[in-house]
N, C-alpha and C positions, 0 to 999 in steps of 0.2 A: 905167185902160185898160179895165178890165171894165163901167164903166158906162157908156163913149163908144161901146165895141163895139154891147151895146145897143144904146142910145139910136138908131145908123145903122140899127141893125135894124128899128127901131119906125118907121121910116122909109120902108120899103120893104115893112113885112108888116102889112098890115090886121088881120092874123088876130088873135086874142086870145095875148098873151105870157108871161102870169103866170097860177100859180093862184088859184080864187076859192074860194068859202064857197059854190057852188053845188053841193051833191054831197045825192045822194039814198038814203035807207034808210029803215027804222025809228027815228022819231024820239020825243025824251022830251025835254020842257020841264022848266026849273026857273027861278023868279023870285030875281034876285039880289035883297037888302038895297033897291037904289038902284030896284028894279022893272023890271030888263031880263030880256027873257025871253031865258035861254039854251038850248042846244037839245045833245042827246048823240043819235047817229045812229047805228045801228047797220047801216053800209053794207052793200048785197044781196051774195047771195052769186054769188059767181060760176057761171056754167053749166056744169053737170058736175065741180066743183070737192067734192074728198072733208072736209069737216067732222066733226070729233067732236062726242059732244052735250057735251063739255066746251069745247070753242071757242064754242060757241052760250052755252051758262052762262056763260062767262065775259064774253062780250060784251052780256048782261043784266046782271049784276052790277056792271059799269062803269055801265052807263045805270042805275042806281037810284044813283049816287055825288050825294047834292048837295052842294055846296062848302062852306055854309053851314050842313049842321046841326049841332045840338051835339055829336054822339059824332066829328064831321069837324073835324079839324086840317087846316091846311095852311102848307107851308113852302117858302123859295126853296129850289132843289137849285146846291148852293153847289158841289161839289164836280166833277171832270171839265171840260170844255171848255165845255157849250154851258150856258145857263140852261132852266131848268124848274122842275116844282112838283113836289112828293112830297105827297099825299095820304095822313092818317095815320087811322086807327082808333083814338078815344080813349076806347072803352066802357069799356075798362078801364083799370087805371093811375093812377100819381096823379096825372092831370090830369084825370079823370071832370068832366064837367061846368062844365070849366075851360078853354073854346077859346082865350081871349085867352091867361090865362099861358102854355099850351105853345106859342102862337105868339111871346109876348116872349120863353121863355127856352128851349125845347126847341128850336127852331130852328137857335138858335146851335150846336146843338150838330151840325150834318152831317149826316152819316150815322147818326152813333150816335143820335139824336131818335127813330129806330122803337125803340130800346131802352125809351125813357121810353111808349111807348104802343101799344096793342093790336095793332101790326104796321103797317106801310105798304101799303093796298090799290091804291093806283094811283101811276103819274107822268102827270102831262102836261105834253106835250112840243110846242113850237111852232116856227114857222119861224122861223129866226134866218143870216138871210145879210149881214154890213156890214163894212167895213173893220172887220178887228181882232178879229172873232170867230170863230168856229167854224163852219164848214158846216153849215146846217142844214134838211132839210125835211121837215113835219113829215108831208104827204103820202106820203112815200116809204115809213114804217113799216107806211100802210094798204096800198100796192101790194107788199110785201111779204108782210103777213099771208095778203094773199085767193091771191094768183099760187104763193105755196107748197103753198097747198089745191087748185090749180090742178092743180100737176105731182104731187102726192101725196106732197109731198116727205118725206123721211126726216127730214131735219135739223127741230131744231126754231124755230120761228119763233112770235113772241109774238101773242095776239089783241089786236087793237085796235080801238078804234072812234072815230067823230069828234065832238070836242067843242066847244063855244066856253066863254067866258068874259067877263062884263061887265069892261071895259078899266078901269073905274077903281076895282073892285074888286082887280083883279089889283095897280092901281098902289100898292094902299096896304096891303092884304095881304103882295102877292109881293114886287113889282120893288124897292120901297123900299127894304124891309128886307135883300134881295137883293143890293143894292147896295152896304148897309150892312154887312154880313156878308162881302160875298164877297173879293176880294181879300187880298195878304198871304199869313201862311198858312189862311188858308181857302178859298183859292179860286184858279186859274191866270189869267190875266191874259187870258186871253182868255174864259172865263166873267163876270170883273170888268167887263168891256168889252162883254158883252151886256147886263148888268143895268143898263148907264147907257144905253145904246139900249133899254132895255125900258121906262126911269123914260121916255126922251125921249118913248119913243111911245105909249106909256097915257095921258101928256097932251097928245100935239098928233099923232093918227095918219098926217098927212105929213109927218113927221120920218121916216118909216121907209118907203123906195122899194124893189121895188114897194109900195105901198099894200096893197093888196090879195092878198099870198103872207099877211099875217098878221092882216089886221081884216075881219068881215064887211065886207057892203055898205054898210050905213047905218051904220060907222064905230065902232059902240057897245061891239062886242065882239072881243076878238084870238078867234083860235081855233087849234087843235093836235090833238093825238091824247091819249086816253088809254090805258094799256097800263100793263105790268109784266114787268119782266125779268130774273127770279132768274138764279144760274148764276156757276161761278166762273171764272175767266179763265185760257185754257192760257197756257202757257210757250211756247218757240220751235219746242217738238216741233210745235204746228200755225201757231202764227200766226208763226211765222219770227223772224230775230235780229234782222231792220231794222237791220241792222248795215250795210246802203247808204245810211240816211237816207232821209225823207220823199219817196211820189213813186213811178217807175218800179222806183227800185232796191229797195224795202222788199217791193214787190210780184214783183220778180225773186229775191228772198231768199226769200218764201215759197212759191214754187216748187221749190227745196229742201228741202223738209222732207220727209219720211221718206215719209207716203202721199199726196204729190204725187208724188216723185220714182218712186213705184208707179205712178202712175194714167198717167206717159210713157214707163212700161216696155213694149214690145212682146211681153215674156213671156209665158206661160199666170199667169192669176193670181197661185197659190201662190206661181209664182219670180219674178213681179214685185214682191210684196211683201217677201219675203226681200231683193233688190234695193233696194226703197226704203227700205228698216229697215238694207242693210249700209252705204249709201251717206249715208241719214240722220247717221247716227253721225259718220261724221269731222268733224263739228262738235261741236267738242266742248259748245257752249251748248248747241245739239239731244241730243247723248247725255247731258249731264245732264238733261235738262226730260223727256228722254222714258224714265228712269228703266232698272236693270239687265233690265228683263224687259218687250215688249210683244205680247199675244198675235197669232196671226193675222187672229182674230176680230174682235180691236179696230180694227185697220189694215183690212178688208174696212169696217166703219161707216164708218170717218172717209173711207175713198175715197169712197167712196156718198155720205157728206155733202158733199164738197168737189165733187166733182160739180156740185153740186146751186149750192152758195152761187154758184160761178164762172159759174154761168147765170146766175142771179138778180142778179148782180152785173154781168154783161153788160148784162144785158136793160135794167137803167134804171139803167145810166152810175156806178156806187156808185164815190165817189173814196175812201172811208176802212172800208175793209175791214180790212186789215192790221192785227193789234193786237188787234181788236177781238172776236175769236170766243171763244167761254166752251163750260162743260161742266155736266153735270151726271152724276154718277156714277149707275149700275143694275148690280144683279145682272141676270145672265141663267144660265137654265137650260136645261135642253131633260124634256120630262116628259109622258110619255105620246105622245112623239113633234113636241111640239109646244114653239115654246119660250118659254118664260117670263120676264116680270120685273118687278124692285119696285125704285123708288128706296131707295136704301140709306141708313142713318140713323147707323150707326155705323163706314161703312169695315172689317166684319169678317164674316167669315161666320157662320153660322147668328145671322144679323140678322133677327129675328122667327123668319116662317115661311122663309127664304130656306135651301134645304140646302148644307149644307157646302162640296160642290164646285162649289158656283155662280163664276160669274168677272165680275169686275167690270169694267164696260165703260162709259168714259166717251161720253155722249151729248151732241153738238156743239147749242150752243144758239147761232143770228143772235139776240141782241138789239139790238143797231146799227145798225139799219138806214135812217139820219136822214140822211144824206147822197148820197143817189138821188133818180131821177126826175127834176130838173133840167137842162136842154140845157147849161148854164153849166157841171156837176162833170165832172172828168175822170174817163175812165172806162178803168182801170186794167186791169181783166180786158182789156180789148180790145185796148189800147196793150201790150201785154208781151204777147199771144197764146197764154193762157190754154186757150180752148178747143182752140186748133190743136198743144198739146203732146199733148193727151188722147189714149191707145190704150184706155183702156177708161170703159165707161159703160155706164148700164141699160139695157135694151131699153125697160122699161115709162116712164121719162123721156122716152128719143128718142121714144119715139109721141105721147107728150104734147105736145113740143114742138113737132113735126110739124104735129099738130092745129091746135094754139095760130096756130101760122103762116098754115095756113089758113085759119085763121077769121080774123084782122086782115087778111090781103091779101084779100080777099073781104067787109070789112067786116061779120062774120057775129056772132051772139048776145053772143061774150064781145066782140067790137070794138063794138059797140053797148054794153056793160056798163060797160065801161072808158071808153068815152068821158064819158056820163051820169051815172056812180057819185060822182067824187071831185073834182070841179072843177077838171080839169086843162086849160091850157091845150091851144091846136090843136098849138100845137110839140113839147108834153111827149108829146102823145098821139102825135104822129109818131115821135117817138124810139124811142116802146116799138115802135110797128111796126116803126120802120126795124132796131132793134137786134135782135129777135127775129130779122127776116126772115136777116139775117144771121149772127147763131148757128146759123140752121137751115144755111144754106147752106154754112159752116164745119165742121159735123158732118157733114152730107150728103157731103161731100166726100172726108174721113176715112175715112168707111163705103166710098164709091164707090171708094177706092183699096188698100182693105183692109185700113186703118190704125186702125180703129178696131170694138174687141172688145164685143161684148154680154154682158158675162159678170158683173155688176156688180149681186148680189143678197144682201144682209150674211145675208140671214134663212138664206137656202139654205146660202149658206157656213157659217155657225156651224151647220147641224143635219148638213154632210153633211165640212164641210173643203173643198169646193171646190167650184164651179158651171160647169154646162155653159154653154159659151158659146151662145145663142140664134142660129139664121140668121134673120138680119132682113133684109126688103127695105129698100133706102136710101130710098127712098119710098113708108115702109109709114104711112097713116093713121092 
């Protein structure tokens, strides 16, 4: 049904339908083996978009990756839903100087293969949409990366950059072995089921429709993203019980969890959080996962972050959110006024420098971010009315968004960016306008009726215990 829908479309819309391998940045060449030049891109940055100088290093650090030297392993990533590559560091270890055997026999071994060698520095990750396997695109992770530096978001969101790969390298390297591996217990049957659409189409690139969402131009090379995405996976306290199954109800489940159920409190803050922590509980999966004790400060973050992702998840249609959201723990303090923090290494206090009555605050990590951007994926925040439960939000987001609004309906610097940047068709590029233009108008309205609180700043709340709600105009730039 999904590719007859198409196909009528491509009937009626001249325009360009699929993604290409036409996206522009900072680029770096590497000749594979066979003599293809492959290319790693370090997409612009966005207009007015807040970067650390560690998003920048790290998106160098990706582009000096070449797939082929000798301290560079690489492996099928067998493991989860979709197929991809895990790029290993084998300076050290005892495969030093040994790329072939840690690819025949550290491979096999999953996840645990970063144990046998010097850590894993990247994944890349490609588009992968066909009967039977897993949503995927690999575009969507860049449109994540840059649009979170966009809004200045809190949550954390992985750096990425764009990469290609010679196809018949991949085939005999990755997908093969891939193949070989995956299935059983090694692999979910829908990852098994990419890796033999990977073998199909590393040898015959029109085996794999669109053509074009996953081979360059001249057919030679697939291409994807590279990235890396540490961080551990919450329990139902945030990603919900999905106790309604796949779909509407998994994403109506996580609307329940403790600081959602805060964030469609109409309360002053403090007692909407109280609220979404008393109401959280009588689940009883939720009051275990979110443990005898959760502080204020912690539920002020994760509102701010959930915020944030339910935009972004709007914004370009993300159908497989649910599930997928991770943490990664920090002490925080407050010290000399100001406050403080250090990923934590041991889960205990006075962890190094970290003083005793620091409190540990888990920080919400998007690393998932592969099944967006798409006109095709269903888009769950919007379908279950996500934005329209919301009573409270940042002030410095809504202007952001605002902005953002403006500038695509006025076809302005970041709508010229977006369009140029990442090779996205005319439709995909329509989506993002058409879905923003809409979140604004959904918030706007909120605001316009009084329904929705400006008081949505974790920083403030952990130095002071609560935040002055901001008066914002509903149409403040």
């Amino acid at each position: 049904m999904r590719f007859n829908l198409l196909g009528s479309l491509a009937l009626i819309a001249p325009t360009a339908l699929w993604a290409s391998d036409d996206v522009r940045g900072e680029a770096t060449t590497f000749d594979s083996p066979n003599g293809v030049t492959e290319r790693c891109i370090r997409i612009e940055k966005v207009p007015t978009g807040e970067y650390k100088n560690s998003d920048l290093e790290e998106e160098t650090a990706y582009c000096e990756i070449d797939f082929y030297a000798p301290e560079i392993a690489i492996c099928p990533k067998t493991w989860s839903t979709s197929p991809g590559m895990a790029v290993y560091d084998i300076s050290e270890g005892p495969y030093v100087g040994n790329r072939s055997e840690f690819e025949r026999n550290a491979c096999k071994e999953g996840k645990s293969a970063k144990e046998l060698a010097n850590g894993r520095v990247a994944k890349f990750k490609s588009t992968m949409n066909q009967k039977g396997t897993s949503g995927t695109f690999s575009t969507s992770s860049l449109l994540y990366y840059h649009f979170s530096r966009y809004l200045d978001a809190t949550v954390k969101v992985p750096v990425a950059v764009w990469r290609s790969m010679d196809a018949q390298a991949h085939l005999t390297e990755v997908a093969e072995p891939g193949l070989a591996i995956s299935g059983g217990s090694h692999g979910g049957r829908m990852n098994h089921e990419g890796w033999r659409v990977f073998v199909a189409a590393d040898a015959d690139p029109n085996s794999y429709q669109p053509t074009d969402d996953l081979f360059t131009a001249d057919r030679t090379q697939i291409y994807g993203v590279l990235l890396d995405s540490p961080g551990h996976r919450y329990g139902s306290e945030i990603n919900g019980t999905r106790k309604s199954g796949w779909g509407k109800g998994q994403n109506r489940d996580f609307q329940e969890t403790p600081a959602f159920l805060a964030l469609r409190s109409s309360k002053p803050l403090p007692e909407a959080i109280a609220e979404g922590v008393r109401k959280g509980r009588k689940d009883r999966q939720i009051n275990k996962d979110l443990g005898p004790d959760v502080s204020d400060r912690q539920m002020a973050f994760w509102m701010q972050e959930l915020t944030e992702i339910v935009l972004l998840d709007f914004i370009f249609s993300q159908q497989d959110r649910v599930g997928n959201i991770d943490f990664t723990p920090y002490w925080y303090w407050v010290e000399d006024g100001k406050l403080k923090n250090q990923k934590t290494k041991h889960h205990q206090p006075n962890d190094g420098d970290v003083p005793a009555d620091a409190i540990l605050i888990r920080r919400s990590n998007l690393n998932d971010n592969d099944a967006g951007g798409r006109v095709e994926y269903a888009n769950f925040a919007k379908s279950t009315q996500m934005l329209e439960k919301m009573r409270h939000f940042s002030p410095n987001t809504y202007r952001r968004l605002v902005a953002l609004n403006s500038d695509l309906q006025t076809q302005g610097p970041v709508y010229g960016w977006l369009s140029q940047s990442f090779g996205l068709s005319d439709r995909q590029i329509a989506q993002v306008v058409k879905n923003t233009a809409l979140a604004t108008s959904i918030l706007k309205s909120n605001c316009a009726k009084g329904d929705l609180v400006f008081d949505l700043d974790p920083v403030t709340f952990f130095l002071n215990k609560n935040t002055e709600a901001e008066g914002l105009d509903c149409n403040d730039p």
